[in-house]
C-alpha positions as CSV (number, residue, x, y, z in Angstrom):
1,X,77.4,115.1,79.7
2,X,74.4,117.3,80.3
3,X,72.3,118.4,77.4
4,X,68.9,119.5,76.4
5,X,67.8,117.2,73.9
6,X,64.8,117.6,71.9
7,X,61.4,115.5,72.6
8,X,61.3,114.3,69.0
9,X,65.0,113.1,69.5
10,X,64.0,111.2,72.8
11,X,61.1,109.8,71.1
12,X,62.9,108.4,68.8
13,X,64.9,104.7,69.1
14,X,67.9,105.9,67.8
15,X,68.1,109.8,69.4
16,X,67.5,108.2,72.4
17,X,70.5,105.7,72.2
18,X,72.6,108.4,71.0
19,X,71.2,110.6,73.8
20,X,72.0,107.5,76.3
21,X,75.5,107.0,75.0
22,X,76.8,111.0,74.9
23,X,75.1,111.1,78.9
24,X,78.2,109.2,79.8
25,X,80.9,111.0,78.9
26,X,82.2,112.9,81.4
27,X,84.7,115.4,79.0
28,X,87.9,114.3,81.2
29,X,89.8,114.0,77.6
30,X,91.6,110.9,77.9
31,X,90.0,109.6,74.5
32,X,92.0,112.7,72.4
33,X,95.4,111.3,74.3
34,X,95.0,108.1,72.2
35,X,93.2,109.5,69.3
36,X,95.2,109.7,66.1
37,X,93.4,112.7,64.0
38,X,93.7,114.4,67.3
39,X,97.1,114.2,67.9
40,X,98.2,114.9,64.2
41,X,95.5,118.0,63.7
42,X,95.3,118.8,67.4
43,X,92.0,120.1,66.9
44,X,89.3,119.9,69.7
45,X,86.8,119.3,67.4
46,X,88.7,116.3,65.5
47,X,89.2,114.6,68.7
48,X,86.4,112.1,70.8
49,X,85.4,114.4,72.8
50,X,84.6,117.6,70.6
51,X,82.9,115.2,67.7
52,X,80.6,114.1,70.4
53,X,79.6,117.4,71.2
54,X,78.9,118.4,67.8
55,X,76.7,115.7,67.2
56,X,75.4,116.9,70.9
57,X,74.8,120.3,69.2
58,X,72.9,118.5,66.2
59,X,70.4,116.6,68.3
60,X,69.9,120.0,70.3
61,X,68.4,121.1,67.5
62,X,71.5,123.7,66.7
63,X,72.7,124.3,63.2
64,X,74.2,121.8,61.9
65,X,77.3,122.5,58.0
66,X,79.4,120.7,56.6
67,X,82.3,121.6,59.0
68,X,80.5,119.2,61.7
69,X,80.4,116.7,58.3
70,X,84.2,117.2,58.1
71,X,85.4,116.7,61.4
72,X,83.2,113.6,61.2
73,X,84.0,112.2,58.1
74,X,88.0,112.3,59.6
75,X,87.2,110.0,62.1
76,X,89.1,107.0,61.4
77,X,86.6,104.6,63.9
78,X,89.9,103.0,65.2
79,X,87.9,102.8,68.9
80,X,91.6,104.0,70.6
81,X,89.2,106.2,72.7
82,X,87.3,103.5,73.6
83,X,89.4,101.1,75.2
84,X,91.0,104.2,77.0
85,X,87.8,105.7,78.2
86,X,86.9,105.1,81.9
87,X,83.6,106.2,81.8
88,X,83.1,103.0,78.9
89,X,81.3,105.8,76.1
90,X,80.6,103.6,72.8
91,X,81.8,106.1,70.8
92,X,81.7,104.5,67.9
93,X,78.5,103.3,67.7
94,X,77.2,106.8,68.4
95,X,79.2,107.8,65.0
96,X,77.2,105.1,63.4
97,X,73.8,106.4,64.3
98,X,74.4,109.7,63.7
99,X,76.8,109.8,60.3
100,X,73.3,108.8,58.4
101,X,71.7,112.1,60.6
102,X,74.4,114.4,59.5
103,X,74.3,113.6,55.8
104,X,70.9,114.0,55.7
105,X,71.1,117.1,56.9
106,X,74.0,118.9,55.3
107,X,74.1,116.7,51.8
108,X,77.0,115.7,49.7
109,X,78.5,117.0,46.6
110,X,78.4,115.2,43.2
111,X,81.8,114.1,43.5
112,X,81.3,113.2,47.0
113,X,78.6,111.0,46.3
114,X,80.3,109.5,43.1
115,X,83.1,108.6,44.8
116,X,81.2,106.5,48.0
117,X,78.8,104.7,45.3
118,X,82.0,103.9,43.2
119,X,83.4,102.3,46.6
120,X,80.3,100.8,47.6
121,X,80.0,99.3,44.3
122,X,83.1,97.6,43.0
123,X,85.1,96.8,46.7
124,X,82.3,94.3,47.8
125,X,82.4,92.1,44.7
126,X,85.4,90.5,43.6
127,X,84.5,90.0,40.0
128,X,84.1,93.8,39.8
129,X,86.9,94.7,42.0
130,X,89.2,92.4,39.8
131,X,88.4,93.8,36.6
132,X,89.0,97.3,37.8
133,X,92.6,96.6,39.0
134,X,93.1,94.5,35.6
135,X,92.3,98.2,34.1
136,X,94.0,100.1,36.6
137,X,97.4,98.0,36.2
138,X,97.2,98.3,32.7
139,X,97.0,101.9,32.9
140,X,99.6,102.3,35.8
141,X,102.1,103.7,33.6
142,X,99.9,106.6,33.0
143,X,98.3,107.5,36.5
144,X,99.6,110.3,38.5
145,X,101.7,108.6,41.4
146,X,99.0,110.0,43.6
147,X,96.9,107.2,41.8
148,X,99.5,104.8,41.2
149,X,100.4,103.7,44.7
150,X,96.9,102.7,45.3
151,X,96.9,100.3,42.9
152,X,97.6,97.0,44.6
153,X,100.3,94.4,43.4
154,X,98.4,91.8,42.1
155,X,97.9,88.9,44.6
156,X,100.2,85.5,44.4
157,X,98.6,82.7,41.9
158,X,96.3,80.7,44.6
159,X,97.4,77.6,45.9
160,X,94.3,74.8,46.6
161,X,94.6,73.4,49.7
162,X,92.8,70.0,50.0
163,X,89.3,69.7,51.7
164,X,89.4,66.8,54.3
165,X,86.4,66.3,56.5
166,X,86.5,66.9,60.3
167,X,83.5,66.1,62.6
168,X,84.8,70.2,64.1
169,X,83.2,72.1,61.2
170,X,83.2,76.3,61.1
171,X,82.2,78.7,58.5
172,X,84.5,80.7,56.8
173,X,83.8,84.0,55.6
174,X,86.0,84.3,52.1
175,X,86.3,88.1,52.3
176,X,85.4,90.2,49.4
177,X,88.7,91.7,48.4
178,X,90.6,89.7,50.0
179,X,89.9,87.0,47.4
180,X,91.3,89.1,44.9
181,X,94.7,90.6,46.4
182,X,95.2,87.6,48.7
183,X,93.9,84.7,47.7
184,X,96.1,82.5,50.0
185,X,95.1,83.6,53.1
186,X,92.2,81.6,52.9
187,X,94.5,78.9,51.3
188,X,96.5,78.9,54.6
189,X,93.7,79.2,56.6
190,X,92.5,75.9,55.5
191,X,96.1,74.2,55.9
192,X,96.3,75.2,58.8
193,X,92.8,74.3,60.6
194,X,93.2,71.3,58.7
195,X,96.3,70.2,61.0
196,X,94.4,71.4,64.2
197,X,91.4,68.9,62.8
198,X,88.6,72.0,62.3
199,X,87.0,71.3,58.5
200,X,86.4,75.4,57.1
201,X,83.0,75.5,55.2
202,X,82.8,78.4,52.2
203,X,79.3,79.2,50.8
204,X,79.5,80.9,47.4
205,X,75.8,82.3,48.6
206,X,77.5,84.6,50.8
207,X,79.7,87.7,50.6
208,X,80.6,90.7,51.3
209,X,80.0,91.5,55.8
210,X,78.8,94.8,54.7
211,X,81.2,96.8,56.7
212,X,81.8,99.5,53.5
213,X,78.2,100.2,53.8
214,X,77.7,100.5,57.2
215,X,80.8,102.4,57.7
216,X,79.7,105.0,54.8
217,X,76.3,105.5,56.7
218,X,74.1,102.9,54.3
219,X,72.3,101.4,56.6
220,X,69.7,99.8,54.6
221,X,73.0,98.3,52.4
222,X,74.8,96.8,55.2
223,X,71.5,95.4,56.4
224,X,70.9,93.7,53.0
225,X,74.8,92.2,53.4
226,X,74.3,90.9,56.3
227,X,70.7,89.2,55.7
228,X,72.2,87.2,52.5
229,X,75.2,85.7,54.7
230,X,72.6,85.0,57.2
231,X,70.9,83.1,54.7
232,X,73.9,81.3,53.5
233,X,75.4,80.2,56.9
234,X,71.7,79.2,58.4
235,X,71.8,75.5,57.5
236,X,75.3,74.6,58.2
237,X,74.6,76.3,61.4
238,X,71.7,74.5,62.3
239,X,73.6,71.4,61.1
240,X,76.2,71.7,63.9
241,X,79.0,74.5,62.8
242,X,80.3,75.7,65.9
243,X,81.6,79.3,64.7
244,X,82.1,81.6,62.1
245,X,85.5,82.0,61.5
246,X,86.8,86.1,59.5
247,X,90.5,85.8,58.7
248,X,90.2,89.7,58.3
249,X,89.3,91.4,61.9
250,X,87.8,94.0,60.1
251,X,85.3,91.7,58.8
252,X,85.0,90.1,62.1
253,X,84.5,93.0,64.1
254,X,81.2,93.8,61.5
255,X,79.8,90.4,62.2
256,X,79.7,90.7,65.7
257,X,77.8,93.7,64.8
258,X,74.8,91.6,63.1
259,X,72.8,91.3,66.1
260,X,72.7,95.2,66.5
261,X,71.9,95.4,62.8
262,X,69.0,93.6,62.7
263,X,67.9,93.6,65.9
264,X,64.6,95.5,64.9
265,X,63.9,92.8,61.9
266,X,61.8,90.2,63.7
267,X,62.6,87.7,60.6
268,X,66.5,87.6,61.5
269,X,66.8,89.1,64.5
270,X,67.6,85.8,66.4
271,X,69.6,84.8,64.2
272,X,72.0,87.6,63.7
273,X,72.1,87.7,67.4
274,X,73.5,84.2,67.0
275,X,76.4,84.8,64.7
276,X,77.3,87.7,66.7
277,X,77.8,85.3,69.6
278,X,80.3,82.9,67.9
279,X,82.2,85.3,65.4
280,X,86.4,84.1,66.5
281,X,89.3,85.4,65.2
282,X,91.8,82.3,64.3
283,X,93.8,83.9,66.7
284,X,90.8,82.4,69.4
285,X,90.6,78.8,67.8
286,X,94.2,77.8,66.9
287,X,95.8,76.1,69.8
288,X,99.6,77.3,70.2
289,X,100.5,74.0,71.6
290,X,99.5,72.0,68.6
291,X,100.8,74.4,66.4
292,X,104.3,74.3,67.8
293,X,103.8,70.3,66.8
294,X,103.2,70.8,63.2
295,X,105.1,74.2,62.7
296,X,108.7,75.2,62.9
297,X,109.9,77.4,61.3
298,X,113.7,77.0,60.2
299,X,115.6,80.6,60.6
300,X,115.2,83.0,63.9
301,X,113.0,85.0,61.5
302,X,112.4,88.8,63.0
303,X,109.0,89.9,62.8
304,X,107.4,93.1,62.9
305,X,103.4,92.5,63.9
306,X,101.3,95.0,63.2
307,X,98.3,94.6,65.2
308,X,94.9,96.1,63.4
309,X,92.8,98.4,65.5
310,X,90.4,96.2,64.7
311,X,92.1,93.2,66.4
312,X,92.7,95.4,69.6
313,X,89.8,97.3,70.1
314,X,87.2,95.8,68.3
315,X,87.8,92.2,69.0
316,X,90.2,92.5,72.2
317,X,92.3,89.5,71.2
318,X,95.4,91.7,71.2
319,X,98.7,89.3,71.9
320,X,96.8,86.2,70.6
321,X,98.2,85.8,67.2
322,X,101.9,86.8,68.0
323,X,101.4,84.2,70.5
324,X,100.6,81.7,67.5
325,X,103.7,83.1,65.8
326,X,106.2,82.8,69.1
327,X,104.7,79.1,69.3
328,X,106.3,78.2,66.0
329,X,109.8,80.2,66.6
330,X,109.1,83.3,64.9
331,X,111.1,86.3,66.8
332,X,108.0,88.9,67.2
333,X,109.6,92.5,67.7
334,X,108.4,95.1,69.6
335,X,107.2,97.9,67.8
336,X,106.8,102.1,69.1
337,X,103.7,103.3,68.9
338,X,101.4,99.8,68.3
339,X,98.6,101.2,69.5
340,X,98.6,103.9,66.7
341,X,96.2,103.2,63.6
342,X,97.9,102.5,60.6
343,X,95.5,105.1,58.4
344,X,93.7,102.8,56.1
345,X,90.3,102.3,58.5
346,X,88.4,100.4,55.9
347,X,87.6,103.3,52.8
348,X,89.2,105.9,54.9
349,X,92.6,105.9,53.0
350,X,90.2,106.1,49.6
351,X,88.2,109.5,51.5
352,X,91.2,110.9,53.5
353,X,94.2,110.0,51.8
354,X,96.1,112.8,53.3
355,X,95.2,111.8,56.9
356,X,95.7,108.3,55.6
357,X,98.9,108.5,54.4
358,X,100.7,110.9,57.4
359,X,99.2,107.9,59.7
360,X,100.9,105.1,57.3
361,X,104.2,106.6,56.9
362,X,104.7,107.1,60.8
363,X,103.2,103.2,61.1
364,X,105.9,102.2,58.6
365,X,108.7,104.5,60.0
366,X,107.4,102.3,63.4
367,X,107.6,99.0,61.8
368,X,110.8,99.3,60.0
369,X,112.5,100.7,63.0
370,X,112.9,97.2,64.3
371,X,114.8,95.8,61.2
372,X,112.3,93.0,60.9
373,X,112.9,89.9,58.0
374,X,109.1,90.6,57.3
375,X,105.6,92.6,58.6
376,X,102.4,90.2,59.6
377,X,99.6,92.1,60.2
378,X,95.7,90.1,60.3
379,X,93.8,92.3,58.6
380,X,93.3,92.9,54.9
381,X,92.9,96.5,54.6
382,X,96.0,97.2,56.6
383,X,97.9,95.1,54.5
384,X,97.1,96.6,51.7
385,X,98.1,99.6,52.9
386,X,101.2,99.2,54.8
387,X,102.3,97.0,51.5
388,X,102.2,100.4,49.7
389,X,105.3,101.7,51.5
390,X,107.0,98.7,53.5
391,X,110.3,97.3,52.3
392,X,110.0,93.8,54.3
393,X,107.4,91.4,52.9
394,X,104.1,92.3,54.2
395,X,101.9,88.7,55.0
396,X,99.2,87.3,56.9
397,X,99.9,86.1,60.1
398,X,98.2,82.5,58.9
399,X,100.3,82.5,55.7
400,X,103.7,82.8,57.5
401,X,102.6,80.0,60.5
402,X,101.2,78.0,56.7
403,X,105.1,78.6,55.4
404,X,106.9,77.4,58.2
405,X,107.7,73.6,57.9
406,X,108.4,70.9,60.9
């Protein structure tokens, strides 16, 4: 892409990646073929390709409203484009430089900034989180159904799995929501790692990967997120933990994004760079093999996996945890349209819940096309959202492999 860039923008670190990154497309549109706010408002400009030129226009020095903060704020980050692009444009890392850019130049309405701080404050910390569904459920009865289908079921009483000491030790990230609407993940998690002879170490120092703030353009936030786990993982690390182990791919897909974070901080640069290195999905540790030795499960079960943009793009372990599932005789159905985000992108369902919910109903219409006995999915936020609207049980991957008995 040619352009005529400002010297200030070259000058600085960040215009000049952004400047780097938007020189590689080369407009040939595949990216809006596999885009999903494209194809549903089959607008140019809420495609790849015409986002990056308006924040082309913006670092041109052209005027920049708030209709180049709208066609923004729709992108869901689902990096579709991405793995479809030949020309390898890191799209979404130029939407994390420049989303900070853009709201400091157009500015945000008082509702607009109540609602991100409200997010940014309560869905990182579990005690908070938990006492505002306590409220929210108590209330249910008296929210407009527009309100009331966000509230989330409340999560199954957590079962304890037993601790037993491995000389194989990784970290596990406990998740910040997930702690409250699915506690047993993590319980399952632990069964399961347990069989396979890997010991999963929690630190009640750490918390939240920071992914909310990053992906709502606090920077400074995320940074602070990601310097405390840092912190909190450093000795066990030191001490011989081979990986850090997210049981959400959301979450995982922001750690590997620590050494970018804080790659300017001289303090934790090396070691964010680190943890960057050996963030695994399960899907990476868990050997199918043994797990076919300690898992069976007893029905020909039909499952319908939904696989989390994060898990394909993000992490590229697509096919890895339905090959966990096959191993222990789980049926795993094809679904139409897997590539296609499911709409809930973190706090995008919260932001666009219009966008949100078209995306969720045609990812359930997909799922439930296959008559499946239940939905796994490997992602919290996705299965939240798909819960909303699914018939079949909606679970964990982990927790249906931790169900199935020899």
């Amino acid at each position: 892409m040619r352009a005529k860039f400002s010297q200030a923008v070259l000058e600085s670190s960040e215009g000049a990646e952004m400047a780097s990154i938007m020189r590689a497309c080369v407009h040939c549109g595949f990216c809006n073929a596999k885009c999903p706010t494209y194809q549903i408002k089959g607008d140019e400009l809420d495609g790849p390709r015409g986002r990056i030129y308006l924040i082309k226009s913006m670092l041109e020095d052209e005027f920049v409203g708030k209709a180049t903060q709208t066609h923004i704020d729709r992108c869901l980050t689902c990096r579709a484009c991405e793995t479809t692009c030949p020309s390898g444009v890191r799209y979404s890392r130029l939407l994390d430089l420049a989303r900070p850019l853009i709201d400091a130049k157009v500015g945000r309405g008082p509702w607009e900034k109540t609602k991100r701080w409200l997010i940014r404050s309560v869905v990182p910390h579990p005690r908070r989180f938990n006492a505002l569904m306590t409220l929210a459920r108590a209330c249910e009865p008296f929210l407009p159904s527009t309100l009331r289908e966000l509230v989330p079921s409340p999560g199954a009483a957590p079962i304890e799995a037993s601790v037993q000491i491995h000389s194989r030790k990784m970290i596990m990230l406990d998740g910040c929501v997930q702690q409250s609407v699915a506690p047993n993940i993590n319980t399952a998690a632990r069964k399961i790692f347990n069989q396979q002879r890997i010991q999963l170490l929690s630190f009640s120092k750490s918390g939240c990967c920071g992914a909310v703030s990053h992906h709502l353009g606090e920077l400074a936030e995320a940074q602070g997120y990601a310097r405390r786990n840092i912190e909190a993982w450093t000795a066990a690390l030191e001490a011989g933990a081979e990986a850090i182990v997210a049981m959400s791919t959301g979450c995982a897909v922001m750690l590997k994004e620590y050494g970018s974070l804080l790659r300017r901080d001289p303090e934790y640069a090396g070691r964010a760079s680190r943890i960057s290195e050996i963030v695994r999905d399960p899907s990476e540790v868990l050997d199918p093999g043994a797990l076919r030795g300690a898992y069976r499960v007893r029905s020909n079960q039909r499952i319908a996996f939904h696989a989390p943009c994060t898990m394909q793009h993000g992490l590229d372990v697509a096919g890895k945890a339905e090959a966990c599932l096959r191993a222990v005789g789980f049926k795993i159905e094809y679904t139409p349209e897997g590539h296609v985000c499911c709409g809930s992108a973190g706090s995008y369902s919260l932001l666009q819940p219009e966008l949100a919910n078209r995306l969720l109903d045609q990812k359930v219409t997909a799922l439930e096309s296959v008559q499946p006995d239940k939905i796994a999915t490997a992602n919290i936020g996705c299965l939240m959202h798909v819960r909303r609207r699914a018939t079949p049980q909606v679970l964990h991957w982990l927790e249906l492999i931790s169900q199935a008995a020899k």
